[in-house]
C-alpha positions in Angstrom: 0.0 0.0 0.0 1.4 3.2 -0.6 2.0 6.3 2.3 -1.0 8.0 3.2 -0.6 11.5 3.1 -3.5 14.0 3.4 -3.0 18.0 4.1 -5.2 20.2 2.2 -3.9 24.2 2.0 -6.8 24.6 4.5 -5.4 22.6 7.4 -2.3 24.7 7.4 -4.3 27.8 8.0 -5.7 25.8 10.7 -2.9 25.2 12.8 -2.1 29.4 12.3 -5.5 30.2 13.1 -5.1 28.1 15.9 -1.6 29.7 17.3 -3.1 33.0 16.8 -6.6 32.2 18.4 -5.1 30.6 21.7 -4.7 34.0 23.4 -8.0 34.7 23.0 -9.1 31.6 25.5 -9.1 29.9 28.9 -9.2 26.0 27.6 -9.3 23.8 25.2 -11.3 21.1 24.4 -9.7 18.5 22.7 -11.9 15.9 20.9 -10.1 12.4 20.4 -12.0 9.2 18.9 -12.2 7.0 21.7 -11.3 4.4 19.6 -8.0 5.1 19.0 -6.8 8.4 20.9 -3.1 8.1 20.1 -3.9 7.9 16.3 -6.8 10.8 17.0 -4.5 13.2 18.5 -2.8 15.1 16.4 1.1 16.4 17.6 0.6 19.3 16.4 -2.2 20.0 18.4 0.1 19.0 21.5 2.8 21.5 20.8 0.2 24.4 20.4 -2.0 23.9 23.3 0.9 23.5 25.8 0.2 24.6 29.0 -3.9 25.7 28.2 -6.1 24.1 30.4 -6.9 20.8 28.3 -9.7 18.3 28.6 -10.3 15.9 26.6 -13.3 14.2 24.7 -13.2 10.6 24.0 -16.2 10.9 21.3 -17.8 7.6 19.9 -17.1 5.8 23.0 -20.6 3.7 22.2 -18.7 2.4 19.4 -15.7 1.4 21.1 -14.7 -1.3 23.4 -15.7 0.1 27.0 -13.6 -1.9 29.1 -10.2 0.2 27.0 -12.1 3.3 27.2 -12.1 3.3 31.0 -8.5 2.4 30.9 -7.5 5.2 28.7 -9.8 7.5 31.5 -7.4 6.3 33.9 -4.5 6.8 31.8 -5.0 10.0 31.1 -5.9 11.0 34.8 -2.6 10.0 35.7 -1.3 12.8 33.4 -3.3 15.0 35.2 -6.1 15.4 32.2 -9.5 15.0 32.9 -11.2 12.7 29.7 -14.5 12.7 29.5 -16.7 9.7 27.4 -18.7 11.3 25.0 -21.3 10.2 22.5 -21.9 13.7 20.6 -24.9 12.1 19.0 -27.3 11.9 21.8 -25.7 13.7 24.6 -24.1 11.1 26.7 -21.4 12.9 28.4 -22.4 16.1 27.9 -23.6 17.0 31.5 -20.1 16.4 32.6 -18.1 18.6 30.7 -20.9 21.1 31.1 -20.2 20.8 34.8 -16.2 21.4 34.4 -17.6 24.4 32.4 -19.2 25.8 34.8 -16.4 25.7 37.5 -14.0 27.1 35.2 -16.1 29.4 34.6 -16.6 30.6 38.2 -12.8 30.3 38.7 -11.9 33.2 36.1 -15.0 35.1 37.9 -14.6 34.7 41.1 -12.3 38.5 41.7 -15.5 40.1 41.1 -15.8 43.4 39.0 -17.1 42.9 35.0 -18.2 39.1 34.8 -16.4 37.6 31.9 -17.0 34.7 29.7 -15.9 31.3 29.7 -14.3 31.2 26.0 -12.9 27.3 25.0 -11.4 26.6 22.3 -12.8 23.2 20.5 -9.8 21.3 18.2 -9.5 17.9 16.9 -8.7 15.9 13.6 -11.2 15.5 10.6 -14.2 13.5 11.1 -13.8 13.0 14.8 -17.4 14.6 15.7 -16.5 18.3 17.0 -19.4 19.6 15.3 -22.0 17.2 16.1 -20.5 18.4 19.4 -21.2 21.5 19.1 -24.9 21.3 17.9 -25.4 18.8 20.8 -23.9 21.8 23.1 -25.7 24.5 21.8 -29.0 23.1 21.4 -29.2 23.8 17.5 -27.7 23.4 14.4 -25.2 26.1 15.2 -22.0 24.2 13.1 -22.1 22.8 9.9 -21.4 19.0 10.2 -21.0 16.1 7.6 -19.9 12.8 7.3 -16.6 13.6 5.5 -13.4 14.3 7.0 -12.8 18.5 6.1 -16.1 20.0 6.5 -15.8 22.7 8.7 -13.6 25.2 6.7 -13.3 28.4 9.0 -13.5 29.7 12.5 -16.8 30.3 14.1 -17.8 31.4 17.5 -20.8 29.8 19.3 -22.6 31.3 22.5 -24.1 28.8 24.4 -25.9 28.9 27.9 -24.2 29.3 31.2 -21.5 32.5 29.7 -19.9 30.1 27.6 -18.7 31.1 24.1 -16.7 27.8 22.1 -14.3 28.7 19.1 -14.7 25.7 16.9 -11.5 25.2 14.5 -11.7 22.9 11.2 -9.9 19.4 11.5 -6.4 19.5 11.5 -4.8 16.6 10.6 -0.4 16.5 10.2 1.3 17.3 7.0 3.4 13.9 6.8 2.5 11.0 8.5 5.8 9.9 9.8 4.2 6.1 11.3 2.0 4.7 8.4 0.4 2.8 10.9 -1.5 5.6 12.5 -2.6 6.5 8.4 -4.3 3.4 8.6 -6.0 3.4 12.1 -7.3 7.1 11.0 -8.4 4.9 7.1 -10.4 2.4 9.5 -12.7 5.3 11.0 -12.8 7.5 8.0 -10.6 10.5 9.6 -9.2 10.4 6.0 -11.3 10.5 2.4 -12.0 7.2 1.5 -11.6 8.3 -2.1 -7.5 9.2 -2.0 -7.1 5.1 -0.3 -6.9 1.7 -1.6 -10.2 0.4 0.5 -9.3 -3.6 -0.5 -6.1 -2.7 1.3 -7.6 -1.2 4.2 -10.3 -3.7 4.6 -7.6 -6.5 4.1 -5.5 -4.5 7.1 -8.4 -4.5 9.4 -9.4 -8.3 8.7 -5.8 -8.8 10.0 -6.6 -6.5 13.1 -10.0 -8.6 14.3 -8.5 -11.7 13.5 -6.0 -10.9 16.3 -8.3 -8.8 18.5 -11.5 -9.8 18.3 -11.8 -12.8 16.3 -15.1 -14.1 18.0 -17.1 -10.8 16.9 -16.1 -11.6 13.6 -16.9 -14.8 13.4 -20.0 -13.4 14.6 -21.1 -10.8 12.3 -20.0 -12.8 8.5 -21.6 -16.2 10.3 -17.8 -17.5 10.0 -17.5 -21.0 11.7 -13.6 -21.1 11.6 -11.4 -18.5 10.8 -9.1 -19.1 7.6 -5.0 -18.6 8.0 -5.2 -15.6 6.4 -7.5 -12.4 6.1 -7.5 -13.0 2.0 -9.0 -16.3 3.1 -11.6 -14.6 5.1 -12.5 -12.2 3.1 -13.4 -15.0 0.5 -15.5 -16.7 2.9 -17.5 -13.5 3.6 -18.1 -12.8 -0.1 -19.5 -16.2 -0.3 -21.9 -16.0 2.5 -22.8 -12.3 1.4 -23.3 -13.5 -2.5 -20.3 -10.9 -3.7 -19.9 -12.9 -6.6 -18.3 -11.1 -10.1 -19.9 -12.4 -13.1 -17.3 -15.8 -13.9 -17.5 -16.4 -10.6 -14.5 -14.4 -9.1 -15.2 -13.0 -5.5 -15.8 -9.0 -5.6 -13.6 -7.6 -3.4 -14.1 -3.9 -4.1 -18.3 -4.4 -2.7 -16.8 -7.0 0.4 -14.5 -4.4 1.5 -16.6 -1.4 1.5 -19.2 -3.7 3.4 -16.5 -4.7 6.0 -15.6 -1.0 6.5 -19.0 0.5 6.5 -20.1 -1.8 9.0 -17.6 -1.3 11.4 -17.7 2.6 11.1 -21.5 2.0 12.0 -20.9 -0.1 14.7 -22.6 -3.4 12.9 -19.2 -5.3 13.9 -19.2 -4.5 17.4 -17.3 -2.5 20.2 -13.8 -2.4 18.7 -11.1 -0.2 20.4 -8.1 -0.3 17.8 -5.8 1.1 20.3 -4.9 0.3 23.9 -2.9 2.6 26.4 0.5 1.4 28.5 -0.8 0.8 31.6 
């Protein structure tokens, strides 16, 4: 498979509007995919933020594998960072972070005189759910969201309830990716356009992932009595239960690997973490 690298002109504005935006705020909200927060975080993002008062979002945790989601809570609490689980879809999580909110918010207050709003910056890479987020936060459609990485294009500022105002940034993924590994884990939940990537190699790549990691959901969801040796194997026995049969009989890989993909981004698969912290 060849490198994966994705870094339209836009996401290099984003990292300046982010330098030059941090001034302007008391925190930053960083929102991760809980299913792999390593590949979700983006360096860059690290070396801006700095000493900012950080939490951070573990969004999609409903789609992840819970028992790793907790252990990345405690992982990251042992750095100090509060993570929150979040489902930006219906809400789940939400009255938590409101509640750090709210006592940040009386912290920078709390000297009297003019009362000052609570103003949080919101970053993350593509696809990751910050405007879903957003919408969830505010009540209304107040950010533009999609189901493609890159659709947020521009700063906006959001008022919300409680003297909060959120800066919402556009994805910003990093211009090289230096481990190809983490280009893949970002291919698996779409935080890169399916149309610049090989999808048979992907899907082959996250075969080989389940067969290691969570063989029995797998077996599950395709009906799969035995596992083959190898995910090409598998991936024949799922186009013959599924009927992806070409014309002359060849197995169609193209319409088996979508499938595979799709239905793990939709959670159809099951609760899959990809990645699991050191501790």
């Amino acid at each position: 498979m060849e490198n994966i690298n994705w870094y339209p002109g836009h996401m290099k504005k984003t990292k300046e509007l982010i330098k030059e935006n941090l001034k302007l705020v008391n925190a930053v909200i960083e929102v991760l995919d809980a299913r792999l927060p390593i590949s979700s975080s983006n360096p860059v993002i690290d070396e801006l933020v700095k000493n900012k008062i950080r939490i951070v979002l573990l969004n999609k945790y409903d789609l992840s594998d819970s028992e790793i989601t907790e252990r990345w809570i405690q992982a990251y609490r042992k750095k100090g960072i509060t993570a929150i689980p979040m489902n930006s879809v219906n809400g789940d999580g939400l009255k938590q972070l409101i509640h750090i909110l709210d006592m940040l918010n009386e912290r920078i207050n709390d000297k009297g005189g003019r009362v000052r709003p609570l103003r949080v910056m919101i970053v993350g890479i593509p696809n990751v759910g910050k405007s879903s987020l957003i919408n969830r936060f505010a009540g209304k459609r107040s950010a533009r969201i999609g189901n493609k990485p890159g659709v947020t294009r521009g700063k906006q500022w959001i008022s919300i309830k409680g003297n909060i105002q959120l800066l919402d940034t556009p994805g910003i993924l990093w211009p090289k990716f230096e481990d190809q590994q983490i280009a893949v884990r970002l291919a698996f939940v779409g935080s890169i356009k399916d149309e610049i990537l090989d999808i048979e190699d992907i899907a082959f790549k996250f075969v080989e992932f389940l067969q290691k990691n969570y063989p029995d959901l797998l077996k599950e969801r395709y009906k799969l009595e035995i596992l083959k040796e190898t995910p090409l194997e598998i991936m024949d026995d799922i186009c013959i239960k599924r009927g992806f049969i070409r014309s002359g009989g060849k197995n169609d890989y193209e319409r088996v690997s979508k499938t595979i993909i799709d239905e793990y981004r939709n959670g159809k698969i099951g609760k899959i973490s990809i990645e699991k912290p050191d501790i």
